[in-house]
N, C-alpha and C positions, 0 to 999 in steps of 0.2 A: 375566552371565558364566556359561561351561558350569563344572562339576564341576569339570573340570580345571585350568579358569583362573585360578578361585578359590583352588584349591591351590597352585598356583606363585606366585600372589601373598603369601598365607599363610606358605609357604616362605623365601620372601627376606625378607619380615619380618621372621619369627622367629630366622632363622642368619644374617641378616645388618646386623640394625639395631637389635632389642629384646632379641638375650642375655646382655647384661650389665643392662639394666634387670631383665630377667625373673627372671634370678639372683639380683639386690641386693632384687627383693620378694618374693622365696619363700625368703629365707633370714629368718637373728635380726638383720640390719645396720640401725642409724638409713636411716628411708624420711620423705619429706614428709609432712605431716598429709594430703594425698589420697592420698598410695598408702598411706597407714593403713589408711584406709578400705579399700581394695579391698583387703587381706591380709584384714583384718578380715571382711571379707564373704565374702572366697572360702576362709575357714577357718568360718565359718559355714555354705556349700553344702557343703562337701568333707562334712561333718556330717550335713548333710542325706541329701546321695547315699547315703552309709557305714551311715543308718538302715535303707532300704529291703533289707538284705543281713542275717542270720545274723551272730551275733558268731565263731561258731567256722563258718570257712570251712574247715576243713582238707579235701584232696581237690579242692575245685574249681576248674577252671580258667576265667580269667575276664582279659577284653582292657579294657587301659585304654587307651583311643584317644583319642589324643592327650596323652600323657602328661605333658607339660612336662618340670621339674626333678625329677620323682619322688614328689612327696607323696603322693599317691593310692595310686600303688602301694607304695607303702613301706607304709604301712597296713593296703591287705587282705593284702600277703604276713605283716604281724604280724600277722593275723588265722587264717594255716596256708593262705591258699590260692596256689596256681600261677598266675604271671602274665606275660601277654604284654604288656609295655610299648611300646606305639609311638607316635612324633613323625615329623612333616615335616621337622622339622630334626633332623641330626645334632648339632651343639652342646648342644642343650637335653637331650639323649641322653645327651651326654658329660656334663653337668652332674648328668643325675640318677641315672649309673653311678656316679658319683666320690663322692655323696652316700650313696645305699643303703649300712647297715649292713653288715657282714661277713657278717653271723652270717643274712641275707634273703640272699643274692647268690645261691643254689642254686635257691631258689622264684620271680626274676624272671628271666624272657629281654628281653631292650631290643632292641629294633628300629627303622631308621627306615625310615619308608616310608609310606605309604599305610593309612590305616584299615580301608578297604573290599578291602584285600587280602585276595584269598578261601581266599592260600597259608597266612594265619593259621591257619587249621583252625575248629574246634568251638569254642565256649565256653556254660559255665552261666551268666556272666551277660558285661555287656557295660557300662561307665562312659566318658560320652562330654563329662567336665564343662568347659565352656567351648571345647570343640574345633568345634561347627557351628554358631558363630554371625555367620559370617560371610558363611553358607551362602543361598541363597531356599528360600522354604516347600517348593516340590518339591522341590529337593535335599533337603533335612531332612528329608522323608518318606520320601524314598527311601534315602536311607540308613541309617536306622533300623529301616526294614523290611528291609532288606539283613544287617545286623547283625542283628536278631532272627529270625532264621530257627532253627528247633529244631535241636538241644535248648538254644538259648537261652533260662534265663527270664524275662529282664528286659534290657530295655536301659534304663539308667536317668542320663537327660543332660540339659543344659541349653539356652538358647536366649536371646537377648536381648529381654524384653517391649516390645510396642509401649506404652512410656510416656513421657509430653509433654515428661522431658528427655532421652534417648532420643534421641526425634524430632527434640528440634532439634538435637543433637549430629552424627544420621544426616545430617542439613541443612546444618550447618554443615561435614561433612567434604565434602559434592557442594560447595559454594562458595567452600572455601578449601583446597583440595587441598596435602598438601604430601608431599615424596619419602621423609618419614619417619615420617611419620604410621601408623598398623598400617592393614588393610585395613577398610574399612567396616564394622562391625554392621549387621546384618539385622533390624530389630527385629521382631519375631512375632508374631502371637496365636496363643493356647492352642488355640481353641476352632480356628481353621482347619488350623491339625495334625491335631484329631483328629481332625476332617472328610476330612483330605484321607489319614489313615490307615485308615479305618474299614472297609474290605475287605481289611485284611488281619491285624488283630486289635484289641489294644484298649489307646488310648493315653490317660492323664491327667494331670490337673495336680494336682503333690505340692508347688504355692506358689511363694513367691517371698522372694528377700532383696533387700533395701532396705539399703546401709549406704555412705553416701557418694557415692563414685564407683562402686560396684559394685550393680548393680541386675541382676539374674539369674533366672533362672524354671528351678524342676527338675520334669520331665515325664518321664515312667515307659512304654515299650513292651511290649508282652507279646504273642505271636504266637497 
């Protein structure tokens, strides 16, 4: 599938089948012992990412693509810096407006639309966690390099690891397709990212979290 298809599928997903799941796991609400896990792991990455940044961001302005419900950005604005929040879907938008503190609402703009929108402007840095992994190895290349263009200086996002449960999951979603299912994971290697980066600056791998259902890999761009 092109960029674009990927996105619209993406889209009706998330605003039209996953926003009250997405809601009920990125809040404090009783969640299943598996979507334990995945809270549990993607409060583990969000950790992750948030190390790679300056505790005191005040001044910087910095795109959280693909925002979901807000957490991300609710964080580096408590960190002093200016944020441009954007989702595919409007819902997960309005979820994470309604969320955001009073006292942050000055230092966040919400947007939905497109990541790779170039009307975004400028940013010092660029958080892309769990938003391209849906994506193939070119698109992910390409959009990251798209995104770290100067005075960018880090795009720092995740990607779904090519590991063996993973792969039968990727397997299992091609043979048992179903009309509610979220779109496909793309599972990735490390090493052919930064192969397929490597003319255009210098991309690494900052590890992976392991915790249940959530298996994630965070990888660092720098132009």
């Amino acid at each position: 599938m092109s960029y674009d298809q990927t996105l619209s599928r993406v889209e009706t997903y998330f605003d039209q089948t996953a926003t009250k799941t997405w809601e009920q796991l990125t809040s404090d609400a009783p969640v299943s012992k598996i979507r334990q896990t995945v809270r549990e792991g993607r409060d583990q990455m969000r950790a992750l990412l948030l190390s790679r940044v300056p505790e005191d961001l005040s001044g910087a302005r910095i795109l959280d693509a693909g925002c979901g419900t807000g957490m991300m950005c609710e964080q580096l604005a408590a960190r002093g810096a200016n944020v441009v929040a954007i989702d595919i879907s409007p819902s997960l938008i309005a979820i994470a407006q309604k969320r955001l503190p009073r006292h942050l609402t000055k230092q966040v703009t919400f947007k939905s639309g497109d990541m790779l929108d170039p009307a975004l402007g400028e940013f010092d840095f660029v958080f892309a966690m769990d938003s391209l992994i849906y994506y193939g190895t070119e698109q992910i290349c390409t959009a990251v390099v798209a995104l770290g263009q100067r005075p960018t200086q880090k795009v720092i996002f995740t990607v779904a690891p090519r590991t063996n449960l993973l792969m039968l999951m990727w397997y299992a979603g091609k043979l048992f397709p179903r009309s509610d299912r979220s779109p496909v994971m793309m599972p990735q290697s490390p090493q052919k990212l930064m192969k397929g980066a490597k003319d255009f600056g210098v991309m690494q791998d900052l590890g992976r979290i392991n915790s249940g259902f959530y298996i994630s890999q965070a990888m660092e761009f720098s132009a």
